[in-house]
Residue frames as qw, qx, qy, qz and C-alpha x, y, z in Angstrom:
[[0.207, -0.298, 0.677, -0.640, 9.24, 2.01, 46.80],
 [0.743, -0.033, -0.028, -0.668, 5.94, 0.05, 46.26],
 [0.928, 0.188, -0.311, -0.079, 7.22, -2.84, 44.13],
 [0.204, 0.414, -0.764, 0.452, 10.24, -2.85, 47.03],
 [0.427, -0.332, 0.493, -0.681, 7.59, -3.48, 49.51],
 [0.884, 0.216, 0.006, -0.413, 5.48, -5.75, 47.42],
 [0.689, 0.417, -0.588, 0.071, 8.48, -7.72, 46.40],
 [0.016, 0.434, -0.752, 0.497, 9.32, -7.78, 50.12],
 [0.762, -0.054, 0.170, -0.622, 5.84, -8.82, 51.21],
 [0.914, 0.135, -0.292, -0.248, 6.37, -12.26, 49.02],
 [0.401, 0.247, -0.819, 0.327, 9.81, -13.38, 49.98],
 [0.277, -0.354, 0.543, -0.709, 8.19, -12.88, 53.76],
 [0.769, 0.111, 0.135, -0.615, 5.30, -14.72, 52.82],
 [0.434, 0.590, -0.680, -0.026, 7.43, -17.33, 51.45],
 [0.226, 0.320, -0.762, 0.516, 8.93, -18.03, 54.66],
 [0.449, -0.144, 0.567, -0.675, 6.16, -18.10, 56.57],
 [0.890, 0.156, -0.050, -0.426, 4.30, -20.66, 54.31],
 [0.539, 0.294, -0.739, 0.276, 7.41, -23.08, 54.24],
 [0.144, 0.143, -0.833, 0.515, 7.19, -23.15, 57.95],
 [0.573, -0.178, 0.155, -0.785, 3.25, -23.23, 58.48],
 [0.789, 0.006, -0.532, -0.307, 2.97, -26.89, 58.27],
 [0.808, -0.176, -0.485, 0.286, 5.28, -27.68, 61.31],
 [0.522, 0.182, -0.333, 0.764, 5.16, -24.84, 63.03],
 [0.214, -0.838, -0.490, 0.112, 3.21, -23.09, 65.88],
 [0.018, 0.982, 0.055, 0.182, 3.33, -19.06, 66.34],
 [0.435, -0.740, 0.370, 0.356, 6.87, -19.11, 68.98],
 [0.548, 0.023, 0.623, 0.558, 8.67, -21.28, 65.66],
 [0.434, 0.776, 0.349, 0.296, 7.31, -19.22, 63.72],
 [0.181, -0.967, 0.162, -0.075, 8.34, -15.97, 65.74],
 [0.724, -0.464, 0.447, 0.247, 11.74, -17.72, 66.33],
 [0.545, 0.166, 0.576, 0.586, 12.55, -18.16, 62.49],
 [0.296, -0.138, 0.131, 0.936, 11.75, -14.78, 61.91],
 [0.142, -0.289, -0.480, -0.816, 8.26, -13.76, 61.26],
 [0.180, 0.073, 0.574, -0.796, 5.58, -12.81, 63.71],
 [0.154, 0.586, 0.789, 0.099, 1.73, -12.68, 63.16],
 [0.008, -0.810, -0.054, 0.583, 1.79, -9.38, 63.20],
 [0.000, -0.558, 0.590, 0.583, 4.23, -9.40, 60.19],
 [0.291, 0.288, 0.905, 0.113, 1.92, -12.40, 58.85],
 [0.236, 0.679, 0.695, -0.021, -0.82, -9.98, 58.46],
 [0.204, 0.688, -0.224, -0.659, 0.63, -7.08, 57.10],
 [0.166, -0.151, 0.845, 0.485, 2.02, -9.29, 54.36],
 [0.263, 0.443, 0.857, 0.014, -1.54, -11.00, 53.79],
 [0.190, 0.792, 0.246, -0.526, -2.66, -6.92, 54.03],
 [0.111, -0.434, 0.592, 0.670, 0.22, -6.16, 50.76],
 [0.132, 0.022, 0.815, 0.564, -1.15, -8.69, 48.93],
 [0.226, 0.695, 0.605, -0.316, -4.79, -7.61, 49.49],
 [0.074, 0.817, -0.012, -0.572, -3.66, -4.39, 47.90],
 [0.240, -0.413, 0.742, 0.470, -1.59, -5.87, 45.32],
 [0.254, 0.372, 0.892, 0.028, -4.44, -7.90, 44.19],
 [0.243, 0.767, 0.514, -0.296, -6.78, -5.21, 44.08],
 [0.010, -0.684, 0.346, 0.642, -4.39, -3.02, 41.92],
 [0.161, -0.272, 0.782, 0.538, -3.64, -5.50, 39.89],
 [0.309, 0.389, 0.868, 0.022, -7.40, -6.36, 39.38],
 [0.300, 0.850, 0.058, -0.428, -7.82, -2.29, 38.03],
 [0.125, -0.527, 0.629, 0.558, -5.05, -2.60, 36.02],
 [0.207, 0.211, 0.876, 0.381, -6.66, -5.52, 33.75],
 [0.121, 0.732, 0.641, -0.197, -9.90, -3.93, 34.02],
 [0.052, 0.770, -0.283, -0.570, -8.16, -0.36, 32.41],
 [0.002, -0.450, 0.642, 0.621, -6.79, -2.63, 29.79],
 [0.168, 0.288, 0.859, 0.389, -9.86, -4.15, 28.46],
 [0.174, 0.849, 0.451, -0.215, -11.89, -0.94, 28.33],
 [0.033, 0.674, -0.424, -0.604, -8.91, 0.35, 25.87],
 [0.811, 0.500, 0.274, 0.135, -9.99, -0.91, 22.11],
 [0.496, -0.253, 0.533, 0.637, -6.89, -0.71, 19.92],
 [0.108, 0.631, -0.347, -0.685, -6.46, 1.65, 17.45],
 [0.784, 0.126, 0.585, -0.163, -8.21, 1.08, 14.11],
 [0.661, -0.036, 0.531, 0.528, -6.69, -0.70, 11.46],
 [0.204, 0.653, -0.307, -0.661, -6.01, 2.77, 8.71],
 [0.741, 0.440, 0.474, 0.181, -6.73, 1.64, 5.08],
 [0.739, 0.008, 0.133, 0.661, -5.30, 2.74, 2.54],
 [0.029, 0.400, 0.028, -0.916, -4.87, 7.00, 1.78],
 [0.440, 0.696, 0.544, 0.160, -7.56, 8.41, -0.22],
 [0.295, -0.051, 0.432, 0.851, -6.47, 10.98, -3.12],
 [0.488, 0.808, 0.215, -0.250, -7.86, 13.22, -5.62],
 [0.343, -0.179, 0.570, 0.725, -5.97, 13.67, -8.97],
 [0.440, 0.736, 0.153, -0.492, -7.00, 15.55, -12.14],
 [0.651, -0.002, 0.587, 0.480, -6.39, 14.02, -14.91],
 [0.285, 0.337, -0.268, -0.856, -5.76, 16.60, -18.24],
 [0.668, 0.546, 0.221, -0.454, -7.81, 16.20, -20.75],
 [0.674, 0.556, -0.459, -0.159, -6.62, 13.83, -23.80],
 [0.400, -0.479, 0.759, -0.183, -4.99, 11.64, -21.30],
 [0.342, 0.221, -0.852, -0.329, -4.83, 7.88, -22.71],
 [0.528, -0.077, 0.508, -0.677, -8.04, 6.17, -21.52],
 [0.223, 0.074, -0.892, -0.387, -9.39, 3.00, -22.02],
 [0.019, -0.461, -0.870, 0.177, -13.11, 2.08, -21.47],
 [0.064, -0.836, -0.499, -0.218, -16.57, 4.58, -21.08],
 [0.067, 0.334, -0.247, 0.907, -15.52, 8.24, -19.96],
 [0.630, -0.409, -0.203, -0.629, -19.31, 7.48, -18.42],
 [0.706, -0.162, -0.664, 0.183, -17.86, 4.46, -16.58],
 [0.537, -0.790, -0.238, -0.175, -18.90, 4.83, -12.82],
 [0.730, -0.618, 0.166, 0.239, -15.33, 4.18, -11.23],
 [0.281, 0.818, -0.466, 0.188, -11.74, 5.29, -12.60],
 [0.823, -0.442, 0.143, 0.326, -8.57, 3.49, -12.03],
 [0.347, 0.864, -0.362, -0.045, -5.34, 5.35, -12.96],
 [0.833, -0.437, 0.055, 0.336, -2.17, 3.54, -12.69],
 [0.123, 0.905, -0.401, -0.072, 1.01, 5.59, -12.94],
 [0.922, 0.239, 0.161, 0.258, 3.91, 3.08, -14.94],
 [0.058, -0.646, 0.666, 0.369, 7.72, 3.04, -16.00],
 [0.833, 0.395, -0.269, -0.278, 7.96, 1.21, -18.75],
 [0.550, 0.442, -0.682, 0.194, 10.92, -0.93, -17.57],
 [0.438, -0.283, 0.707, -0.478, 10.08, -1.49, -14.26],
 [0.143, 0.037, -0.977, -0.157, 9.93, -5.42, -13.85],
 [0.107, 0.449, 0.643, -0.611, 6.76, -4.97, -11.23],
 [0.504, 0.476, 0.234, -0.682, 4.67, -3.31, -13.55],
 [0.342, 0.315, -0.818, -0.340, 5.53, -5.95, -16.17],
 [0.165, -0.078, -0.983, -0.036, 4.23, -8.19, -14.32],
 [0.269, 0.495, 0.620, -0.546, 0.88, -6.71, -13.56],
 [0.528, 0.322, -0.419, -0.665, 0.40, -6.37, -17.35],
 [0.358, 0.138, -0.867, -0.318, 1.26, -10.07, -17.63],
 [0.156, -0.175, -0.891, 0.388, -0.60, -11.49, -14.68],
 [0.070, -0.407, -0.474, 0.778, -3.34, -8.65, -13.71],
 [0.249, 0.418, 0.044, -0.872, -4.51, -6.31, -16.47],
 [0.191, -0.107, -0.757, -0.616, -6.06, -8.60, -19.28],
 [0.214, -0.573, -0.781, 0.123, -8.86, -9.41, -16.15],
 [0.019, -0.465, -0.379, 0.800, -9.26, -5.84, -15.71],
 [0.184, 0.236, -0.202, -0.932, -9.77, -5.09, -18.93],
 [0.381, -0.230, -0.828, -0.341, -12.37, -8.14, -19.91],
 [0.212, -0.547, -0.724, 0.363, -14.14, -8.02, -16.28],
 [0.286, -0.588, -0.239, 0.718, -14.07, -4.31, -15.88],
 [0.084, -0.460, 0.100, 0.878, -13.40, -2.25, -18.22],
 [0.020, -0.115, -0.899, -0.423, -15.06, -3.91, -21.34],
 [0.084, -0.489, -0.793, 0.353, -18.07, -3.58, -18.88],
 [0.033, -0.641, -0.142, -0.753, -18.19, -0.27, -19.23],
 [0.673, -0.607, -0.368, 0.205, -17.63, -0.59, -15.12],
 [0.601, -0.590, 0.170, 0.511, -14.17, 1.11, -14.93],
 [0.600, 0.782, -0.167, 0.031, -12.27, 3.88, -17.08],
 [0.864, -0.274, 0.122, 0.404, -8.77, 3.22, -17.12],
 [0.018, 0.995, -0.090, -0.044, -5.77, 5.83, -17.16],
 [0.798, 0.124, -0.077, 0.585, -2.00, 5.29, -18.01],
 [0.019, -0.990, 0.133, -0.049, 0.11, 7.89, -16.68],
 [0.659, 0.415, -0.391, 0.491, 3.95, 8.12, -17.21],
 [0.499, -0.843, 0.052, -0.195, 6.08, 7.61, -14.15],
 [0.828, 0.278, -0.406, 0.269, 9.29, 6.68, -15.52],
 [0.604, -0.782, 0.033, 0.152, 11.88, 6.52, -12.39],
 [0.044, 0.881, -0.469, 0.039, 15.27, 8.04, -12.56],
 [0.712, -0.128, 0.687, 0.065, 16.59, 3.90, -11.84],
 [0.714, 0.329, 0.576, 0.225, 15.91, 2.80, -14.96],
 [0.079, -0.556, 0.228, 0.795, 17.48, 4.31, -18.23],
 [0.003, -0.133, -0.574, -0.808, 15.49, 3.95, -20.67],
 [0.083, -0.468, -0.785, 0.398, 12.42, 4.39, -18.82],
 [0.156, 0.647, 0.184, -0.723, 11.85, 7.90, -20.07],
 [0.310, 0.343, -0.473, -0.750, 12.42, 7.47, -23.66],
 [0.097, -0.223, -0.968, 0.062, 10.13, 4.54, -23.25],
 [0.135, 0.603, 0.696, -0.367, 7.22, 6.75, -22.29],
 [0.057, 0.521, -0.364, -0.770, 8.11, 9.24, -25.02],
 [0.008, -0.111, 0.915, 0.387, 7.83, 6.11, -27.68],
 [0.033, -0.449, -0.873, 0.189, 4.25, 5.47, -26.32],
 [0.040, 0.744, 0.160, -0.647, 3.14, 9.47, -26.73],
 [0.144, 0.426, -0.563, -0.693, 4.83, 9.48, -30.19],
 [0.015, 0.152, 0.980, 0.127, 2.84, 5.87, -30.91],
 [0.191, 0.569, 0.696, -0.395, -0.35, 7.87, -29.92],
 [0.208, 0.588, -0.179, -0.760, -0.15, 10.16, -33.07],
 [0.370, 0.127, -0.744, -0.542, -0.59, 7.52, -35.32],
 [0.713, -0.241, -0.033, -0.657, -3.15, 5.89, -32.99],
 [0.876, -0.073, -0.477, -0.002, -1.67, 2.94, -31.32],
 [0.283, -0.748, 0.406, -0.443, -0.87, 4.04, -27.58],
 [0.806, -0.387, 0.388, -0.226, -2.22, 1.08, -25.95],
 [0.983, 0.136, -0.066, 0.102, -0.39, -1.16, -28.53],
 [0.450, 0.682, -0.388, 0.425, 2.86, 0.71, -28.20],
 [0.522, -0.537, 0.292, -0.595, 2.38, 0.32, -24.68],
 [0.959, -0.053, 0.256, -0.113, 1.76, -3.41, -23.99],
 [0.859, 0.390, -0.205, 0.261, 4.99, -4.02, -26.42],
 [0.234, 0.573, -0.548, 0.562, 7.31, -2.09, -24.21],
 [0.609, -0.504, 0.506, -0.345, 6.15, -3.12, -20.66],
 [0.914, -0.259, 0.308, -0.045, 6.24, -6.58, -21.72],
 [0.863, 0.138, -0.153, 0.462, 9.84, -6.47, -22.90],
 [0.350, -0.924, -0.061, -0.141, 10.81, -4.48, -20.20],
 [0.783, -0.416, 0.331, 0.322, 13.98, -5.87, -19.83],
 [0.542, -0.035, 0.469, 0.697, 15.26, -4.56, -23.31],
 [0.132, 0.899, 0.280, -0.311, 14.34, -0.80, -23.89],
 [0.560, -0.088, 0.349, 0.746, 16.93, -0.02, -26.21],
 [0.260, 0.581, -0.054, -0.769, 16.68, 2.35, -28.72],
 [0.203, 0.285, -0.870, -0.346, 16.94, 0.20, -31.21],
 [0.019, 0.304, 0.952, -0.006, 14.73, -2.32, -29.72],
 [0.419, 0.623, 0.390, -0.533, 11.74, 0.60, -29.44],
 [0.397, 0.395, -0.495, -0.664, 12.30, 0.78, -33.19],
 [0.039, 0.088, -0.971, -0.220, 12.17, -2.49, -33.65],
 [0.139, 0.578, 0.733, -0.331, 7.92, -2.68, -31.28],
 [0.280, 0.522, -0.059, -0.804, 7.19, 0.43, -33.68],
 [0.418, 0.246, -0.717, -0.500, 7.34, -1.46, -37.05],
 [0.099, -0.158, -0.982, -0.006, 5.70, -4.52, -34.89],
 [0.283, 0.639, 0.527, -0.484, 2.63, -2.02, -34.04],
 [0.509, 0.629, 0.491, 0.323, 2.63, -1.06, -37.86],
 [0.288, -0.728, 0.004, 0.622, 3.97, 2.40, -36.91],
 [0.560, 0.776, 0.025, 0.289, 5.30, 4.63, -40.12],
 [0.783, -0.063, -0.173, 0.594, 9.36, 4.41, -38.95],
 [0.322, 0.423, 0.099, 0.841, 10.32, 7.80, -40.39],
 [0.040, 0.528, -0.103, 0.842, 8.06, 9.47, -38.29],
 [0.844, -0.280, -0.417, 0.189, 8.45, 7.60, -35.42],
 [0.657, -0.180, -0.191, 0.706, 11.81, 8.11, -34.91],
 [0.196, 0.632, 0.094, 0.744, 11.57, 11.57, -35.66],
 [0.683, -0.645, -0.307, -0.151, 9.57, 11.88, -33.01],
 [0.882, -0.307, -0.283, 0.218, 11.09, 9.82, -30.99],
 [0.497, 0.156, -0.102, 0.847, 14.62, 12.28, -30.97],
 [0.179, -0.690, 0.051, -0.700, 12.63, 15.28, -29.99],
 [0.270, -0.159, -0.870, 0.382, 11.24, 16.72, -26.77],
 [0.330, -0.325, -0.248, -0.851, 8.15, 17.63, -27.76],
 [0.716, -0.498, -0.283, -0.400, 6.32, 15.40, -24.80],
 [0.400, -0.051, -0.651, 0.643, 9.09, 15.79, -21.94],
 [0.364, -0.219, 0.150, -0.893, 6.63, 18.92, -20.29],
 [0.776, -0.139, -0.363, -0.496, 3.69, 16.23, -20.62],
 [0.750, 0.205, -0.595, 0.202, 5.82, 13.80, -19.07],
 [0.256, 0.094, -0.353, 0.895, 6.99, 15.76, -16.38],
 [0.446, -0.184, 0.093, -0.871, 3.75, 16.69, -15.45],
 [0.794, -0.408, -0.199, -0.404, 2.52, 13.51, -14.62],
 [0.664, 0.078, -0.568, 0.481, 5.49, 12.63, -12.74],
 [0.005, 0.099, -0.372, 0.923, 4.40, 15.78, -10.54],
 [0.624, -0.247, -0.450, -0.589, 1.29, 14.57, -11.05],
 [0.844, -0.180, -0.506, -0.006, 1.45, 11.13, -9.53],
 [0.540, -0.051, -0.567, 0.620, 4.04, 12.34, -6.32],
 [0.198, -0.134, 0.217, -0.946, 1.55, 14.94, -5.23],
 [0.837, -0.256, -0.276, -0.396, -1.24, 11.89, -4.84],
 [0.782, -0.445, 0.413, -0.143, 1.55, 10.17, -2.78],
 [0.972, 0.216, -0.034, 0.083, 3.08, 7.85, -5.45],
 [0.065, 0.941, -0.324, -0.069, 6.51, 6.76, -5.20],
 [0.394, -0.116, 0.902, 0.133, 7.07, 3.61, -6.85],
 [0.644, 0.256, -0.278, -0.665, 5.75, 1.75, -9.57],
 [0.138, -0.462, -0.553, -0.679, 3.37, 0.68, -10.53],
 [0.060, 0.247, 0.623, -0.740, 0.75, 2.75, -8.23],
 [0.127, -0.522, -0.685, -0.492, -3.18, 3.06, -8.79],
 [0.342, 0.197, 0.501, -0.771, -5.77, 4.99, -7.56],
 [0.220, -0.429, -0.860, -0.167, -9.10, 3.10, -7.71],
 [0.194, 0.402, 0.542, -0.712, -12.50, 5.39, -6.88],
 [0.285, 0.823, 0.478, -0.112, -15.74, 7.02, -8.12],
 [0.372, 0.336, 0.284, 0.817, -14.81, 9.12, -11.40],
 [0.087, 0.714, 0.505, -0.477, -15.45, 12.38, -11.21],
 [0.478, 0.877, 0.013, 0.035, -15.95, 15.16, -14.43],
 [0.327, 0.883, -0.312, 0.128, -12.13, 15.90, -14.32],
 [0.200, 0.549, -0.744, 0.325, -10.73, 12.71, -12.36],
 [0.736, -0.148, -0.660, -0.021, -10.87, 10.49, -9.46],
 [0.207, -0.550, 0.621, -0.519, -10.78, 10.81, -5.96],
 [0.939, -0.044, -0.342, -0.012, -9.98, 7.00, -4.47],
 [0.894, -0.322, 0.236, 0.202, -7.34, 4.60, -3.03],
 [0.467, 0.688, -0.545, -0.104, -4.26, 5.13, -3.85],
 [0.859, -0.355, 0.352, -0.107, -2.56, 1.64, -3.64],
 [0.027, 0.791, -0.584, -0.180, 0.88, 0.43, -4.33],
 [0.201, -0.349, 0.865, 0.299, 2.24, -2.79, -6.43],
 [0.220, 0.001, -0.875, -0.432, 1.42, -5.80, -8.80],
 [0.634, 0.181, 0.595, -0.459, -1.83, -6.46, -6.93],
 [0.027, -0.191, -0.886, -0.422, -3.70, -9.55, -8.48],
 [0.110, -0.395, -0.494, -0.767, -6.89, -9.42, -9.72],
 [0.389, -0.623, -0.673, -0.082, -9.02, -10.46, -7.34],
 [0.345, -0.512, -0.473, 0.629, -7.95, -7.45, -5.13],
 [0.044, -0.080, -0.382, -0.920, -8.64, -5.10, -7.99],
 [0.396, -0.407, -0.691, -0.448, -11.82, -6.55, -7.97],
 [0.350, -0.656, -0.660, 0.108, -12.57, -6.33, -4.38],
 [0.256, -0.214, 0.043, 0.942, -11.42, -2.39, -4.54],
 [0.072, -0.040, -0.353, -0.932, -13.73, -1.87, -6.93],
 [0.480, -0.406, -0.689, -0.360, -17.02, -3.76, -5.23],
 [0.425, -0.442, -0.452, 0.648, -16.26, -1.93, -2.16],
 [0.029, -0.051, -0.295, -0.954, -16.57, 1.15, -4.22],
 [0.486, -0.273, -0.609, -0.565, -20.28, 0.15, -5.54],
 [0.441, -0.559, -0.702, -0.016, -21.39, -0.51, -1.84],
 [0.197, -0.491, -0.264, 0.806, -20.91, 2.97, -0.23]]
């Protein structure tokens, strides 16, 4: 009913300004609008005005909602977990990996040699692998198997770095093939490699990593280490470096 009145108010007002230049109150009152009906109109828009001058005034004393960063986590990482850098190192980054996923290929090639020369080298940042092979990709699990079975003879990180970056050819065969190029001992490799002595292990950081939130790869949490883990950022894809870096110098000023 308001905005019927208010809408009426203008057309009126319209008319009455079209005809104020050449016209005296009877021409006016003759073409349809009185002074009477002049100043209600004049009265509408008084009101109109004044509404409309609360209305802005309401909407700049509302601040917009602020901008949410990203979830913070806790995770416990077991003990023996695959770790690269000081256990002492102030800050912890985990990232949770499928070995075949292209996306976490490229944040080996592009991303993790500067973490590990800026950062971790430092003795700034430890660094976690956890298996998060996805149910997409088929060879993804026996791919993180290969990398568990590589850590008995001591060459995780190298068994590692050969399969993400030929991610695109996880064969069985072709993990034999990155065993014998990390110097592996074949025979009991493969043995290995046919059990499932480290599906449980597996499986546990896949229940790990979707009870912090992950559900994609590659995902990190980045925070302040703590005796038995991390509680941080959890944040999702290839990030380049430089946002590693500012993740982790945001850390160091709180």
């Amino acid at each position: 009913m308001r905005i019927n009145r208010v809408i009426g108010a203008i057309v009126l007002l319209g008319a009455a300004m079209g005809l104020a230049p050449a016209a005296d109150k009877k021409t006016a009152a003759a073409e349809g609008i009185t002074r009477e009906q002049a100043d209600a109109i004049l009265n509408e828009l008084k009101e109109m005005r004044s509404l409309l001058e609360k209305l802005v005034s309401n909407q700049a004393n509302v601040r917009p909602p602020a901008p949410q960063g990203p979830p913070v986590v806790s995770v416990k990482i077991p003990q023996g977990a695959e770790m690269l850098g000081s256990k002492d190192a102030p800050y912890t980054m985990v990232e949770y990996i499928d070995l075949q996923c292209p996306f976490c290929k490229r944040f080996e090639e592009t991303t993790f040699a500067e973490i590990r020369k800026n950062l971790i080298d430092t003795g700034k940042l430890r660094y976690y692998s956890r298996d998060f092979p996805l149910e997409m990709h088929q060879f993804a699990m026996k791919a993180a198997v290969a990398t568990h079975c590589a850590a008995e003879q001591g060459q995780f990180w190298r068994m590692r770095d050969l399969l993400v970056t030929n991610a695109s050819n996880l064969s069985t065969d072709a993990i034999a093939g990155y065993a014998k190029t990390a110097g592996l001992n074949s025979d009991t490799f493969a043995a290995c490699l046919s059990s499932s002595k480290y599906d449980a292990a597996i499986r546990e950081s896949l229940s790990e990593g979707a009870a912090a939130g992950v559900q994609g790869t590659p995902s990190f949490i980045i925070g302040k280490s703590q005796p038995d883990g991390v509680v941080g950022s959890l944040l999702v894809g290839a990030m380049p470096y430089p946002m590693i870096e500012a993740e982790v110098k945001k850390l160091s000023s709180n």
